[in-house]
N, C-alpha and C positions, 0 to 999 in steps of 0.2 A: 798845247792841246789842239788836235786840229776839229774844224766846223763847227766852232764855237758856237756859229748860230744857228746851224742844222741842231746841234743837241740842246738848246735852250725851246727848239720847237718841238722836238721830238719826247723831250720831258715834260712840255705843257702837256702836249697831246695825251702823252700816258697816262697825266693824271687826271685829265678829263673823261676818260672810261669808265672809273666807278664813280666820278663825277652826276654820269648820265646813263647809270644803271645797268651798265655794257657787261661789266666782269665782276668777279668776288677775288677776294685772296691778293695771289699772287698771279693768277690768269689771264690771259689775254697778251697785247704788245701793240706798236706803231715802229714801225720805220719810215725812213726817207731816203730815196736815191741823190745823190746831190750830183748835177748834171753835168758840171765839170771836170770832176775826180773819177764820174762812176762809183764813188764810196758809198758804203750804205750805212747809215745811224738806225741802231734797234737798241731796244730795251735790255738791259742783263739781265739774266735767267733767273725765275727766284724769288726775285726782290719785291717787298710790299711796295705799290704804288702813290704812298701817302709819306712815303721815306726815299724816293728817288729823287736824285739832283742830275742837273745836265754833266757834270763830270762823271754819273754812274753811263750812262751811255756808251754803247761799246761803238767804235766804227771797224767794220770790217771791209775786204775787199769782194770779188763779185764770187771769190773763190772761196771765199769763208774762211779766210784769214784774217784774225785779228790785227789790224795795223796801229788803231789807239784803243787804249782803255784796259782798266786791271780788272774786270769781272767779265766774267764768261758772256758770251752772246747767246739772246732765247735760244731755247730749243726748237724751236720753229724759222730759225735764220736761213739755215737750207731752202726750206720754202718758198719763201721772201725772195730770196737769191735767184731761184730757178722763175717767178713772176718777172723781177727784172729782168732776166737775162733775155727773155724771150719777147716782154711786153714795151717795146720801146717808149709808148706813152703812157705806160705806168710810174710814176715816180713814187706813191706811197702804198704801203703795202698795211692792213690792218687786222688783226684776229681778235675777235671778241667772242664771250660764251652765254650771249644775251637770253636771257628766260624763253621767250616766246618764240625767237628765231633760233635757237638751239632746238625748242621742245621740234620744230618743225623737220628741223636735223636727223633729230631721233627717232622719228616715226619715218622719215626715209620718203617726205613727202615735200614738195616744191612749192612754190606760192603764186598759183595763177594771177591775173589782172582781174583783182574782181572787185576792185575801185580805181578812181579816179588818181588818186594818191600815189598809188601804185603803178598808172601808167606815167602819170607826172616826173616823178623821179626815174624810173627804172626804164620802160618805154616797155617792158618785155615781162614776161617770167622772170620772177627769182627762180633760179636753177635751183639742182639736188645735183652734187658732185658725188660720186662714188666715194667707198670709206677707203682711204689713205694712211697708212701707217704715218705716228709723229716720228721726228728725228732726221728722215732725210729728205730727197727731193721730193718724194712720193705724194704729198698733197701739192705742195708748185707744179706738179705736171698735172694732176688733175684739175686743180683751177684752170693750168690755162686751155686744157680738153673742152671744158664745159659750162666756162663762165660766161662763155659768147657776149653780149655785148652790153651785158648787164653790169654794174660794180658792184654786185654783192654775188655772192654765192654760199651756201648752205650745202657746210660738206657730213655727209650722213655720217650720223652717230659721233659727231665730233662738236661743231659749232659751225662761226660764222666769217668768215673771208672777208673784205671789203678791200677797192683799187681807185687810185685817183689818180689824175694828174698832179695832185697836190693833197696834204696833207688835210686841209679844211675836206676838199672833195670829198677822200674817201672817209675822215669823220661822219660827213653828214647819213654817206648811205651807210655807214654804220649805226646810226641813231636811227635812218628812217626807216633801214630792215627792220629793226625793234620794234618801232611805233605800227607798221602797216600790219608785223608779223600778228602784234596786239589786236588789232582789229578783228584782224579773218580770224583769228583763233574765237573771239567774243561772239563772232556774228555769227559763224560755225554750229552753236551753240545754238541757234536762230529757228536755224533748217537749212536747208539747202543754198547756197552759193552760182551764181552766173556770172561768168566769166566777161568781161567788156568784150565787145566785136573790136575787133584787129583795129576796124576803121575809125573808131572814137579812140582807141591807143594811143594811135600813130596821130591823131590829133591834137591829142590833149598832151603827149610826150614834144612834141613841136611848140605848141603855146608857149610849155613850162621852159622846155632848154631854150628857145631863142626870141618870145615877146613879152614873159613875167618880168613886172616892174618895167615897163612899158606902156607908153602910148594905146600900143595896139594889143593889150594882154587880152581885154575885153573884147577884143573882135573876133569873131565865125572864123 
């Protein structure tokens, strides 16, 4: 079996998705680039995520050929493939159909900085990616049009994208799109919404990426 340990990661991660409210059914996926091979470990197509084992795990190549595993690779592997190919420090690739970060999908509308939260993790906008046919590259080239420098994207009328250097990475802005998406949708609800000024972003995006759990997190 090859990447014995790419697919015991890759099968955690999967089932941490309706873990953490990400997907229903059979929806959603994780893969991994594994840096040496270029191979990629995704999910089979299908399959309930509370019945998957790291043997179901398909490994393909960058071309979408299957090299190990006896069940089909998601429908969404094109995708995935077309993020690697182009994103060299992309190694994990995530699609979820999270309540609040979908609903924002489907209104065809983006998610400003309009907390703290949101510049923390993201530094920027969560984008709106154009709608993308599933099945081939067509949503892979629109993430990487328009996901500019954020790891989450929200492709209309579809769901939610997430990209890491590693599989934890892009878990988290998959859980954090959810949580932040939670918010603005409650506060919405409020009245009206103001957007952070660029210059507290671009602050508070530096605190969190390089002095949180720090000495100096506390510092101006």
């Amino acid at each position: 079996m090859l990447l014995p340990e790419l697919r015991e990661q890759v099968c955690t991660a999967n089932r941490q998705l309706p873990a953490a409210g990400l997907v229903t059914w059979t929806s959603g996926n994780v893969s991994v680039r594994d840096p040496e091979t270029g191979l990629v470990v995704i999910k089979p197509s299908g399959r309930m995520f509370d019945d998957l084992t790291p043997n179901d795990m398909v490994v393909v190549d960058l071309d979408g050929k299957v090299v190990d595993g006896d069940l089909g690779p998601s429908s969404d592997t094109a995708a995935h493939l077309y993020v690697y190919a182009n994103r060299d420090d992309v190694r994990s690739v995530i699609h979820t159909h999270s309540t609040f970060a979908t609903a924002f999908a489907t209104a065809g509308l983006s998610i400003p900085v309009y907390m703290t939260a949101i510049a923390d993790e993201f530094g920027c906008e969560i984008p709106l990616g154009d709608y993308a046919a599933i099945g081939g590259d067509a949503i892979g080239k629109e993430i990487c049009r328009s996901i500019g420098r954020s790891p989450a994207i929200l492709m209309k009328q579809h769901g939610v994208f997430t990209i890491g250097a590693s599989i934890k990475a892009a878990l988290k802005a998959a859980v954090m799109v959810e949580d932040v998406a939670k918010t603005v949708w409650y506060a919405s609800q409020l009245g009206p919404l103001t957007p952070l000024p660029e210059a507290e972003i671009t602050a508070n995006h530096e605190r969190y990426t390089h002095r949180y759990g720090t000495a100096t997190a506390s510092q101006g």
